[in-house]
C-alpha positions as CSV (number, residue, x, y, z in Angstrom):
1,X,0.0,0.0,0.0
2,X,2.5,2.8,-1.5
3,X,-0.8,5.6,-1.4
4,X,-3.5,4.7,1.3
5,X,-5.9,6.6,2.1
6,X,-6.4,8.3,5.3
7,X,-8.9,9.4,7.4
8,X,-8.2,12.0,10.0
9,X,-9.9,14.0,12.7
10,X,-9.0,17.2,14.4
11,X,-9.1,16.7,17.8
12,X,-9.7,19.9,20.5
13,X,-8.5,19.7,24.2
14,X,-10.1,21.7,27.0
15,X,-7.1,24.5,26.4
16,X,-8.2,25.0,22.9
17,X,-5.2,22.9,21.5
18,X,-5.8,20.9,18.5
19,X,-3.9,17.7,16.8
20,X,-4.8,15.3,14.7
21,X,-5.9,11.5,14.6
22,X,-4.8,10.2,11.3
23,X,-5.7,5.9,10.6
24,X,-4.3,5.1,6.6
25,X,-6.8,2.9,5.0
26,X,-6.9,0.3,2.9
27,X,-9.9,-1.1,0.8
28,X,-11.1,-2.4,-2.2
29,X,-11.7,0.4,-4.6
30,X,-14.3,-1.5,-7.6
31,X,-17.0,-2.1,-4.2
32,X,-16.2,0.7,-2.1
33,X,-18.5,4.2,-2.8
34,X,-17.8,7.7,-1.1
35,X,-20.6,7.0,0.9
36,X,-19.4,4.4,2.3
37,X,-16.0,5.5,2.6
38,X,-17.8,8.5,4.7
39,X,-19.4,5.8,6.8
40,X,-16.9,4.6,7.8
41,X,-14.9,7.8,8.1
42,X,-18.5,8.2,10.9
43,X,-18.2,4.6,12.2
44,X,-14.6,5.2,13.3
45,X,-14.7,8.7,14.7
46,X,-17.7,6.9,16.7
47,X,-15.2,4.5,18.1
48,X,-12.6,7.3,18.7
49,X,-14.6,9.9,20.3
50,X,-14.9,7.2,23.5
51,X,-11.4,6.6,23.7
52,X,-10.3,10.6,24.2
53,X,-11.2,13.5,26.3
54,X,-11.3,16.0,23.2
55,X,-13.5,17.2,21.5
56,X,-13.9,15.4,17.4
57,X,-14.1,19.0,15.5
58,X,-13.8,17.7,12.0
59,X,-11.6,15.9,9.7
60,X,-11.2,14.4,5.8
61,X,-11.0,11.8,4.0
62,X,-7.7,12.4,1.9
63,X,-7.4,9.8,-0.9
64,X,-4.5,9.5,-3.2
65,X,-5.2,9.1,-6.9
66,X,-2.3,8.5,-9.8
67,X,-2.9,10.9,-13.6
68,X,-4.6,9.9,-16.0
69,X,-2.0,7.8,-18.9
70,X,-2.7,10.4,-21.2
71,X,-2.0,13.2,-19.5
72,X,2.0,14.4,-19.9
73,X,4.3,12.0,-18.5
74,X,6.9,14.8,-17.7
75,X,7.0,18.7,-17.4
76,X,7.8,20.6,-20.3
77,X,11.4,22.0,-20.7
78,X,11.6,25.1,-20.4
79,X,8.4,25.8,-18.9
80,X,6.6,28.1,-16.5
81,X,7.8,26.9,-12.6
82,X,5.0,26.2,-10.5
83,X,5.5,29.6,-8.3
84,X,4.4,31.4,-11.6
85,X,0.6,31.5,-11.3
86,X,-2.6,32.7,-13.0
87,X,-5.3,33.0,-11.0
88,X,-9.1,32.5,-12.1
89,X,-11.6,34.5,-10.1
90,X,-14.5,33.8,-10.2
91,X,-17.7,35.5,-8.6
92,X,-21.4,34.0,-7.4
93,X,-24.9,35.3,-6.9
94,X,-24.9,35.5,-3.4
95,X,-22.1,37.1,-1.9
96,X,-19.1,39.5,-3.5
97,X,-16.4,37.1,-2.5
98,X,-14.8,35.9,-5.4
99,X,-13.1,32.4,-5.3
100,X,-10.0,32.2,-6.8
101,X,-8.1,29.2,-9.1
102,X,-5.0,29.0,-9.2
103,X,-2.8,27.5,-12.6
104,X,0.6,27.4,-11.5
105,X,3.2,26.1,-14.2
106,X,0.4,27.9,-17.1
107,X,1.3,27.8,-20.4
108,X,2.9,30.7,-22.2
109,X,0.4,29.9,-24.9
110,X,-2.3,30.9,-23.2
111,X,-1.2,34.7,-22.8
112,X,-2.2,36.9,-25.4
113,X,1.1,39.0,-27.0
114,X,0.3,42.0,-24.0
115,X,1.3,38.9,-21.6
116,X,-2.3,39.0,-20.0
117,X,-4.3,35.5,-20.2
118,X,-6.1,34.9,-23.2
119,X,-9.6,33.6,-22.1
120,X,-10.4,32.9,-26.1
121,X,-7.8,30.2,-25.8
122,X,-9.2,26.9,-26.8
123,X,-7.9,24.8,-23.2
124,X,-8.2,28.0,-21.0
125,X,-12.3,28.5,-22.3
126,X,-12.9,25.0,-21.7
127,X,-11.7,24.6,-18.5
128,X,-13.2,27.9,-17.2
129,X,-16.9,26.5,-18.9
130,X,-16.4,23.8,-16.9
131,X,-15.8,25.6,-13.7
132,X,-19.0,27.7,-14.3
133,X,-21.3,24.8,-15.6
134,X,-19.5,21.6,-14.0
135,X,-19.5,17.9,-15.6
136,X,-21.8,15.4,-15.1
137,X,-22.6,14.8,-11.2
138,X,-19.9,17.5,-9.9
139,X,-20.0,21.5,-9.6
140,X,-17.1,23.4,-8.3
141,X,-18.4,25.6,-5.8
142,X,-17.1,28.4,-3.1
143,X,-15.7,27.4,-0.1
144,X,-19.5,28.3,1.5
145,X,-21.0,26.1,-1.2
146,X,-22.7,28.7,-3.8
147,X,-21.8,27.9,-7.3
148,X,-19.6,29.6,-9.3
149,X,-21.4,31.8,-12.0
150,X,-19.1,34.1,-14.2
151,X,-15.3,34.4,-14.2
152,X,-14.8,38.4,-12.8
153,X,-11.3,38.6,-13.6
154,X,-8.0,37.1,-14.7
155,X,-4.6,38.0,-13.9
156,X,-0.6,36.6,-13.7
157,X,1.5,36.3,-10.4
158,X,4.5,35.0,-8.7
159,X,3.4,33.0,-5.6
160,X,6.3,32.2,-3.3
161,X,6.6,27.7,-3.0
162,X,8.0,26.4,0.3
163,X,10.3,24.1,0.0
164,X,7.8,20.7,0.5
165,X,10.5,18.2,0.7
166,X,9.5,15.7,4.2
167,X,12.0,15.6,6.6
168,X,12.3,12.6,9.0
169,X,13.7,13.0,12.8
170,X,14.6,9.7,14.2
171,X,14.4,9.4,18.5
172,X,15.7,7.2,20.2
């Protein structure tokens, strides 16, 4: 098991501290559904929540997933580093918060010759269309669930990338 998944819980102490409860998972992906990946996700924390003096605040269900074959099987050289970014914002119908996309790495292609995304662009229209209207069973939404109606503006920027490399301290 190279990628479980995990479910985790944030856990909340009577000083207001937090830490997590993470269990990896494995199962048989052809039977199992979401909903019954959330069900368990439930039946667990149901076990947990016994077994600790915190408070269960929430958690997630984080579950790997490998590219699609078709998709590139390396970056392209030269290309855009991931700390350049275009960001998508787009706007809904019931609050003025817009909710922003990121594309880091874009494609140079996609700029017009002013160096401002061009949202004519074949792959850029169709993937904002899709943020708008969705695909079959999904809809990208806010972060407070209202869907996302009209891209309100478009624009390029450097985004500083940590340094995400894992390191390991031994004790003992």
């Amino acid at each position: 098991m190279a990628d479980p998944t995990i479910f985790e819980y944030a856990i909340e102490d009577d000083q207001g501290l937090t830490n997590r409860n993470a269990v990896y998972m494995a199962y048989d992906g052809a039977t199992t559904t979401t909903d019954s990946l959330l069900g368990s996700w439930l039946e667990l924390g149901g076990l947990l929540d016994p077994c600790i003096d915190g408070q269960i605040l929430n958690g997630r269900i984080t579950i790997p997933l490998e590219p699609d074959a078709a998709w590139k099987s390396a970056p392209v050289s030269p290309g855009n580093n991931v700390n350049q970014v275009m960001v998508l914002n787009f706007e809904n119908d019931f609050n003025r918060y817009l909710t922003d996309i990121l594309l880091p790495s874009y494609k140079e292609s996609l700029l017009t010759p002013t160096k401002v995304p061009d949202l004519a662009d074949p792959a850029l229209a169709a993937y904002i269309a899709f943020i708008i209207a969705g695909g079959g069973d999904i809809f990208p939404n806010s972060r407070d669930l209202h869907d996302l109606d009209a891209l309100k503006a478009a624009f390029l920027t450097v985004r500083k990338v940590r340094n995400q490399k894992q390191k390991t301290r031994v004790i003992g």
